[in-house]
Structures are given as C-alpha cells and as structure tokens.
C-alpha positions as CSV (number, residue, x, y, z in Angstrom):
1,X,88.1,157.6,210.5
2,X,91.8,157.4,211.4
3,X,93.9,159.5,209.7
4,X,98.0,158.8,209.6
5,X,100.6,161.6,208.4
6,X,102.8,159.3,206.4
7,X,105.7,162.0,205.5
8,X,106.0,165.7,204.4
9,X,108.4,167.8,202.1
10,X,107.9,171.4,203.3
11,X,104.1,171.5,203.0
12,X,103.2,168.8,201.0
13,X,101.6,165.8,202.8
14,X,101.8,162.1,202.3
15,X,98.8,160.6,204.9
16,X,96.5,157.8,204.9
17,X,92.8,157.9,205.6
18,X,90.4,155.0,206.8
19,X,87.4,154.6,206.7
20,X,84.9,152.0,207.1
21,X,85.0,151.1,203.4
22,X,88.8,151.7,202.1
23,X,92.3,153.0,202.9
24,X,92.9,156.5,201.3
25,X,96.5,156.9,200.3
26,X,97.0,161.1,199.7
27,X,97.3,163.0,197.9
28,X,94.4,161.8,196.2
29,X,91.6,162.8,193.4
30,X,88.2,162.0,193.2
31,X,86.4,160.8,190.6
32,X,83.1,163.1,190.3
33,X,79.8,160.6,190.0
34,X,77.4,163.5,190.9
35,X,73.7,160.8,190.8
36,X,76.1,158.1,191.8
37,X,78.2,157.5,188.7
38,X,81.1,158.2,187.1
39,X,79.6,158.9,183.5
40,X,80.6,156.1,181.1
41,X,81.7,154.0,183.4
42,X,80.6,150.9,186.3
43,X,82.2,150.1,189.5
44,X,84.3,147.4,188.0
45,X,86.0,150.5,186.0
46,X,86.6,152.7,188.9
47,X,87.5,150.2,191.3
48,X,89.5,147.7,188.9
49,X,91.2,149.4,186.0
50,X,91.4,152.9,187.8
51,X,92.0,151.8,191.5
52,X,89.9,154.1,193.2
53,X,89.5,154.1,197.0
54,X,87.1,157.3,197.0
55,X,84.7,158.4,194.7
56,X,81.9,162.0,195.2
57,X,78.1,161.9,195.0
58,X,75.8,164.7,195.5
59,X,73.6,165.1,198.0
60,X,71.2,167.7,196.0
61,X,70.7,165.7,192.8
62,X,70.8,161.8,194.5
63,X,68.2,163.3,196.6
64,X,65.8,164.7,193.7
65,X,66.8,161.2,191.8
66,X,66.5,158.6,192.7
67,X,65.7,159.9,196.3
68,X,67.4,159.0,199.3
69,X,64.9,157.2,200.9
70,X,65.3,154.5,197.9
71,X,69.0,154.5,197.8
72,X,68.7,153.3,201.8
73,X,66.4,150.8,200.7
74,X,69.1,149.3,198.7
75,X,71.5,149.4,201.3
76,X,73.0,153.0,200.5
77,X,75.5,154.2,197.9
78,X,77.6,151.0,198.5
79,X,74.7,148.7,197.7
80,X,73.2,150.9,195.4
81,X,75.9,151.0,192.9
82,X,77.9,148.0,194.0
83,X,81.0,150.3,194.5
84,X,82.3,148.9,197.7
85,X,85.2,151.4,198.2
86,X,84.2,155.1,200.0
87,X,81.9,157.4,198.9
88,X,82.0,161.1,200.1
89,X,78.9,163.4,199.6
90,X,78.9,167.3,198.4
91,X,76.4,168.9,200.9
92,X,74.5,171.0,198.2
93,X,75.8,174.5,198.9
94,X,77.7,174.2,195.4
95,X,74.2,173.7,193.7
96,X,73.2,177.1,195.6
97,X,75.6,178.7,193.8
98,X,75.6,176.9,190.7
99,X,71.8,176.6,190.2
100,X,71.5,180.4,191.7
101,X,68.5,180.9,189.2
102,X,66.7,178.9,191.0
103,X,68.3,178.9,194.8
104,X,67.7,181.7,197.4
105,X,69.7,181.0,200.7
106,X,68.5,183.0,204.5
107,X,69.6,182.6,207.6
108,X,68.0,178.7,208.5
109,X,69.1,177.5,205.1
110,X,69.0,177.5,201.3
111,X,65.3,176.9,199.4
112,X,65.6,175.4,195.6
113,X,63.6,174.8,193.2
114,X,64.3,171.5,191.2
115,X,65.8,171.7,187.9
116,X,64.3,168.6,187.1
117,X,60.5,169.8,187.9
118,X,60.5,172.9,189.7
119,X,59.4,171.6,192.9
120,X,60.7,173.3,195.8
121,X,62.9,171.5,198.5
122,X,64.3,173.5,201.6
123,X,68.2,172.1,202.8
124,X,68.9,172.9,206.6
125,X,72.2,171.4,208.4
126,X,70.3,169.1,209.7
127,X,68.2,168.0,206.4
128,X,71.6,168.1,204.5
129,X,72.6,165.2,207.5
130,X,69.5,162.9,207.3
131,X,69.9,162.7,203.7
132,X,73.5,161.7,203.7
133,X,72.7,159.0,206.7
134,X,70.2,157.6,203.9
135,X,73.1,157.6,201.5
136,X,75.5,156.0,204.1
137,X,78.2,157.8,202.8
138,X,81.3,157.7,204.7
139,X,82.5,161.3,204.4
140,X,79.4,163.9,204.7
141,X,80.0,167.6,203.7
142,X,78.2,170.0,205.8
143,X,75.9,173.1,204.0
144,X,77.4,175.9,203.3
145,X,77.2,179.4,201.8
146,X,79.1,179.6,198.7
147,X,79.3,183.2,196.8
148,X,80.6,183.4,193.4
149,X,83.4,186.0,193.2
150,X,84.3,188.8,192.8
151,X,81.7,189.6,195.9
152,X,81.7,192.2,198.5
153,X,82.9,192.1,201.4
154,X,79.9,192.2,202.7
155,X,78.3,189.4,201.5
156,X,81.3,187.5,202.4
157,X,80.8,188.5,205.3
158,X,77.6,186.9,205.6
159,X,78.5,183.8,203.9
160,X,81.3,183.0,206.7
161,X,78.3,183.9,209.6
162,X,75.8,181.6,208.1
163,X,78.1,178.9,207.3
164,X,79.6,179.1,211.3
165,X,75.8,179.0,212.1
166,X,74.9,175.7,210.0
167,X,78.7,174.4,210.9
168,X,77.6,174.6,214.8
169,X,73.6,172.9,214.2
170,X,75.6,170.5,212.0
171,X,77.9,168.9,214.2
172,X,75.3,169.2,217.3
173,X,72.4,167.3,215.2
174,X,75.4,164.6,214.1
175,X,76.6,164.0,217.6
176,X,72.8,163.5,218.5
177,X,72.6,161.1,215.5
178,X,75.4,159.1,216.6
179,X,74.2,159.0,220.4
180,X,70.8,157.0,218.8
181,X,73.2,154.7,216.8
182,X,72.7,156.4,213.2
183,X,75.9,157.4,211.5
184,X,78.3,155.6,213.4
185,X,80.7,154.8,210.5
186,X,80.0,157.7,209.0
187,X,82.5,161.1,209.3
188,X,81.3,165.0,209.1
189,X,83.7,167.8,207.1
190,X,83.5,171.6,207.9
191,X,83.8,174.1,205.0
192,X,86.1,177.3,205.1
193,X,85.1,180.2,203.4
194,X,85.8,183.3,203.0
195,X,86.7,184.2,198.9
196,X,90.0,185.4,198.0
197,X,90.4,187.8,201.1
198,X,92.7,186.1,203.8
199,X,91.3,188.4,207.0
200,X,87.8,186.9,205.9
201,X,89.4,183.3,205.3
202,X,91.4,183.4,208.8
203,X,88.2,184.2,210.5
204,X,86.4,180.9,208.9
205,X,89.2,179.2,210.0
206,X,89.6,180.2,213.4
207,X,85.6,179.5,214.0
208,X,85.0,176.2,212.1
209,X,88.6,174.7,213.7
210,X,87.4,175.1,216.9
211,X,84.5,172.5,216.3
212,X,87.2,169.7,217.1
213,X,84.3,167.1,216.8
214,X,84.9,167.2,212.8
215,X,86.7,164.9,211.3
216,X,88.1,167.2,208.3
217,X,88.1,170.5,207.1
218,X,88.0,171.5,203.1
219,X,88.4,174.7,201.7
220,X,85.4,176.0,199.6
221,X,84.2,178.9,197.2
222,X,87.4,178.4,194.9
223,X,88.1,177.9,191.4
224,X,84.5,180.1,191.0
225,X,86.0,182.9,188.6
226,X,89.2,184.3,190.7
227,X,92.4,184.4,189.0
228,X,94.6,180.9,189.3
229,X,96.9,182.8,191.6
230,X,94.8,184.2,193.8
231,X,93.4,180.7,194.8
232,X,97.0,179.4,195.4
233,X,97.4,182.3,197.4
234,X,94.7,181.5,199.0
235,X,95.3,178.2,199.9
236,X,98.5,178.9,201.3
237,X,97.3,181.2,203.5
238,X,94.2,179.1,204.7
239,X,96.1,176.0,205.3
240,X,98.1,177.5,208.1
241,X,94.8,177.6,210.2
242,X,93.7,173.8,209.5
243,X,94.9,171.3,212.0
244,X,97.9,169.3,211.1
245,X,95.9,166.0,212.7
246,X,93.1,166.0,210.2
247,X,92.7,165.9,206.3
248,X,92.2,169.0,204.4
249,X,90.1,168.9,200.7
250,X,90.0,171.7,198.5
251,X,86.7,171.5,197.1
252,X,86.1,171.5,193.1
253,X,89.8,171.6,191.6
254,X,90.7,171.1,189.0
255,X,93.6,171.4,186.3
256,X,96.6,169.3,186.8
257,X,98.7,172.2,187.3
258,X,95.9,173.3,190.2
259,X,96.7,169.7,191.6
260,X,100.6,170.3,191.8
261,X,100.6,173.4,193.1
262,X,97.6,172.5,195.8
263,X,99.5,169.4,196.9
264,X,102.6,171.6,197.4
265,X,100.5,173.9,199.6
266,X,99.4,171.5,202.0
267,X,96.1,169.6,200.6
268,X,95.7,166.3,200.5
269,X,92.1,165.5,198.7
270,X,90.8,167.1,195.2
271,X,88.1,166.3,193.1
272,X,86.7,167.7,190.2
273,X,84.4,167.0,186.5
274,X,87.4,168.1,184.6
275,X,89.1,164.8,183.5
276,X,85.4,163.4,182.6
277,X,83.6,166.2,181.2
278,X,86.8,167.3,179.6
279,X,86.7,163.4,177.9
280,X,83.3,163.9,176.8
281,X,84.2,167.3,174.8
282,X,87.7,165.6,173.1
283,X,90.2,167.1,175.3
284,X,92.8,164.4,176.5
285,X,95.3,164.9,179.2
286,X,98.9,163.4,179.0
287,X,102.2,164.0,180.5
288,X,103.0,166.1,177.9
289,X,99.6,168.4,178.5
290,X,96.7,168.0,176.2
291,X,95.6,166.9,173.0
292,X,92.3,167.7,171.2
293,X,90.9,163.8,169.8
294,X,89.2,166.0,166.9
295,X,92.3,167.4,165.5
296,X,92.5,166.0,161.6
297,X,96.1,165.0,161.6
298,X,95.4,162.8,164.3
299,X,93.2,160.2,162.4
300,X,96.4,158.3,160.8
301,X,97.7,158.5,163.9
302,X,98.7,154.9,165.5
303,X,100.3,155.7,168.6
304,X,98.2,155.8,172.0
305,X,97.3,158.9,173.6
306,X,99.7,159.3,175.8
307,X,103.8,157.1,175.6
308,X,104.2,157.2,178.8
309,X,100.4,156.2,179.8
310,X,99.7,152.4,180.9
311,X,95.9,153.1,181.0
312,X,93.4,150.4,179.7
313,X,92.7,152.4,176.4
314,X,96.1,153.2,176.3
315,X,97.6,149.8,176.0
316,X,94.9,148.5,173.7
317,X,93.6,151.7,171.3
318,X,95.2,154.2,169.0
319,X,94.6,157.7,168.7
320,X,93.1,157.2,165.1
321,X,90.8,154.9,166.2
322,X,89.8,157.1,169.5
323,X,89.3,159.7,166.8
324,X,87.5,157.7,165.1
325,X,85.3,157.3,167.6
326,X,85.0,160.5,168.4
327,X,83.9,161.4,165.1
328,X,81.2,158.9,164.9
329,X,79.6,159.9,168.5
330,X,80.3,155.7,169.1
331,X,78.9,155.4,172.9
332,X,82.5,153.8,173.6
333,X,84.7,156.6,173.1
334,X,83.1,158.1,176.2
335,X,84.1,155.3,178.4
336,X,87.7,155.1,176.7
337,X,88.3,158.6,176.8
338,X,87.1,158.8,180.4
339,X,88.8,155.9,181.4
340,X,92.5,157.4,180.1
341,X,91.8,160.9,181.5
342,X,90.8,159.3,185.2
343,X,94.2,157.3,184.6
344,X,96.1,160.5,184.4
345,X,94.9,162.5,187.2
346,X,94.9,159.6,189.4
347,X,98.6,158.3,188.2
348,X,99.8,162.0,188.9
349,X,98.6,161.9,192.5
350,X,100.3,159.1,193.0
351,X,103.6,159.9,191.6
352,X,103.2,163.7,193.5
353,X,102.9,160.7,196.8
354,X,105.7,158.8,195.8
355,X,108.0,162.3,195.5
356,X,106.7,163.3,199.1
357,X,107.2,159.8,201.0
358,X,110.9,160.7,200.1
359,X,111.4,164.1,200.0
360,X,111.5,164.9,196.3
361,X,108.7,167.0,195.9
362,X,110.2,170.1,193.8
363,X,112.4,167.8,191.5
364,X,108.8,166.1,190.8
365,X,107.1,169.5,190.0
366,X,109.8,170.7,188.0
367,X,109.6,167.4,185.4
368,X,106.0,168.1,186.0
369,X,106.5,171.8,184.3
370,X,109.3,171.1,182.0
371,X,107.4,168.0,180.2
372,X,104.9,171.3,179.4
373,X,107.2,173.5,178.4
374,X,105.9,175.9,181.0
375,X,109.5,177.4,182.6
C-alpha cells in the first residue's frame, strides 16, 4: 500500500491510498456488500455509474457462504464477483457483538454459532488471517473485541487487553504469511477500542500504534448506542494518537452529518449499510436531507429525487414513478433507489475532498448544514 497526504484544512485530510487493485482518493465511503454484494446491484453499477474504488465484505458471513475455500477457487473476491477495484474485509468482531445471542468471546478468540445452521465455528487472529488470504482482499481487518455500550469499565477494560493480545498474534502470523509468499499484495488494519472513555481509548492507541508493521489503524466500537456527540468527541480525541503516515477508518458510520463531522476530525475512510438499507425501507437522501418515497403527495410528483443530484435514476426517473415502484414492491426500485442513495454519500465525500485540497473545509460544512436547515 502507499499512502500520500494530498492536503489538510485543520484536521481534515485529503490522501490517496494504493493498492494493488485501485487508487483511493479520501475521504472516501464504502459501499457495504457484506456476502460480496452490494444488494441490488452488479459490479458494472458500483464500478461504472457509482465510481467506486473500494467496496467491504465480511469475513464472518463469506466464510459461512459461500466459503472461502470456494471464493479462492475462483480467483478471490476480484474474480468472484468480477469487481476489479479493492475490496477490504470486516474481521468478524462486529458479528460478535451483533450476533451476541449466539457469540461468546475468551481469551484465544470468539466461538459462534451460525445463524444460518447453528454450527459452531471458532475465529482466532490467525483464522480471521487465513480466511481473508482465501478472499484476497486487499485491506484485512484484524479480530477484535467489540462491547456494546454503555459497558463498564471493566469490561472495557478487557476488550482493549484481548484485542492488544489478537492485534500482536495478528501481525506476527501475517508477517510469517508474507515470509512464505501468501499475502503479499495484501495490507493488515489494527482496531482501537476503548468505548466512549478517552483514558481507555489513549491506552488502545498507544498499544496498537506501536505495532508499526500495520498498514492502518480504524477506530472501532462506535455508533453502537452512545449519544452522536460523544462519538465525535471521541474521535477527536482518538485521532491525536493515530499516525499522521497511515490512513485512519472509523468503522460502521454512518449518517451524512456523521460523515462531515468525522472528516473534519481527521478520518479519511467510512463505510456503512445506511444509504442501502435506508433505500430498501423508502428513505432517500438529498442535499436537502431526506425524503420518505412512500409519502402520498409524492406520487404526482415529476421532479427527480434530488435537483441538484446527477445520479443514473436521477437523470432518467421521477419521484412518482420511484413511488410507484415502491408501492408495487417492483424488484427495480431497489436497485434505483440504491443506486441514487450510493450517489449521494459518495458525491458528498468528494465534494468534503474538493473543499480540503483547497482549504475550504468550514465554508463546505456550513452549506452542508444550512441546505438542512440545521443552524
């Protein structure tokens, strides 16, 4: 991976990331295909008509289905799903806490059962590693111990432990890896924890920086029940730790306004189901904020979703007929609607670029607000 800081305006950060597979221009968002697919839509979609350079997989449910073994046969994620650009795969320690029914994490790792057949499968660092080789993805998340909050601190306590533990057997097992010739191409992100509490956070930091053999650092357990401000706060405390040389993700976020006020704390990479799942339900996003598709005043409605939007649906559909859609459950209001709502994140990331390569960051978040109304 190279990584290039292209300009910054007080903390935000314009930088470029390459990998084997693309050029990453940040800020960027990416889109979520969890088993390898952006719901609704192909490669051609997310390549072509969105422009994505970097999509996310899952390491827990690509290797339940299809298995990871049979995604290397096909020449991993790129071959598999003929998206060429990069790929970067979620370790599994979200499922842990998402899927806690059915997870119990110790000290080696985290056991699950499968939600698709209640088998049971135990991750370790180094497990979490082999599958992602299979996969060939070009970023890999390590394992880590995510706790919902509020937790105590205690427990966070022991979250920040195991995941220095499993951070340290990570990057030795991939070092290992890349001294047979496996993984070569491929590059290895840390995962800060630490909740809302900064002493906690500092201390995750401190320990997970100081493996310089990673190629990035993200900042997990977020956006999992705190209050919005606490997890800005958060951020800006926690970036101050992360090495200026490196890219920083913040794992699993979010709304636009998280985006904006992220990128102006120092992150450069996001990703998130909102824009897709939020398609799927009828919620639209536009420069203006959002619309709900199942509103009845809408269906005589012949303007596109959003004025300012130059999105595929956008320059060919109305909103009465997206409505219409909508209404009739038609299998192609989920790629339209996905489609637009990919559009606007990713035209907002760019535009938040654009303001940081020269130095107009705040003017750009202030239109940002004032187009809401939000003062």
């Amino acid at each position: 991976m190279k990584f290039n800081i292209d300009n910054r305006d007080g903390n935000a950060r314009a930088t470029t990331i390459k990998t084997a597979h693309s050029t990453i221009k940040t800020p960027v968002f990416m889109p979520v295909g969890t088993a390898g697919s952006v719901k609704s839509l192909d490669a051609k979609d997310i390549a072509e008509e969105l422009g994505a350079k970097i999509i996310l997989g899952n390491t827990y449910h690509l290797y339940l289905r299809p298995n990871d073994k049979i995604i290397k046969h096909f020449g991993g994620l790129h071959g598999f799903t003929k998206f060429q650009n990069s790929f970067l795969t979620d370790s599994g320690g979200f499922q842990a806490f998402s899927l806690s029914n059915i997870s119990k994490a110790d000290k080696n790792g985290i056991m699950f059962k499968s939600h698709i057949d209640g088998s049971k499968h135990y991750f370790t660092p180094k497990k979490v590693l082999d599958i992602q080789y299979n996969l060939n993805s070009d970023i890999m998340m390590i394992l880590d111990d995510l706790v919902a909050l509020p937790a105590s601190n205690e427990r966070v306590a022991l979250s920040i432990q195991r995941t220095t533990n499993w951070a340290k057997e990570a990057i030795d097992h991939h070092k290992s890896q890349k001294a047979k010739g496996i993984g070569l191409n491929q590059n290895i992100f840390a995962i800060i924890q630490g909740g809302t509490n900064k002493e906690a956070r500092q201390i995750s930091a401190n320990q997970l920086c100081a493996l310089e053999d990673y190629d990035g650092y993200a900042i997990g357990g977020l956006s999992v029940g705190e209050k919005n401000q606490d997890m800005y706060d958060t951020v800006e405390w926690t970036t101050q730790f992360m090495p200026e040389n490196k890219p920083r993700y913040l794992m699993g976020v979010g709304t636009p306004e998280d985006l904006v006020e992220n990128v102006e704390r120092g992150v450069d990479m996001f990703d998130c189901v909102m824009p897709t799942r939020n398609a799927r339900n009828g919620t639209l996003f536009t420069s203006f904020g959002k619309i709900n598709i199942k509103l009845s005043k809408l269906k005589l409605d012949d303007n596109k979703i959003d004025l300012k939007c130059n999105c595929y649906t956008c320059k060919n559909y109305s909103r009465g007929y997206m409505s219409h859609l909508f209404r009739t459950r038609e299998l192609t209001y989920f790629r339209l609607a996905s489609l637009h709502n990919l559009h606007y994140y990713m035209t907002l990331m760019k535009k938040m670029r654009e303001a940081i390569l020269v130095g107009k960051f705040n003017e750009f978040k202030k239109d940002f607000y004032n187009k809401r109304n939000i003062v």
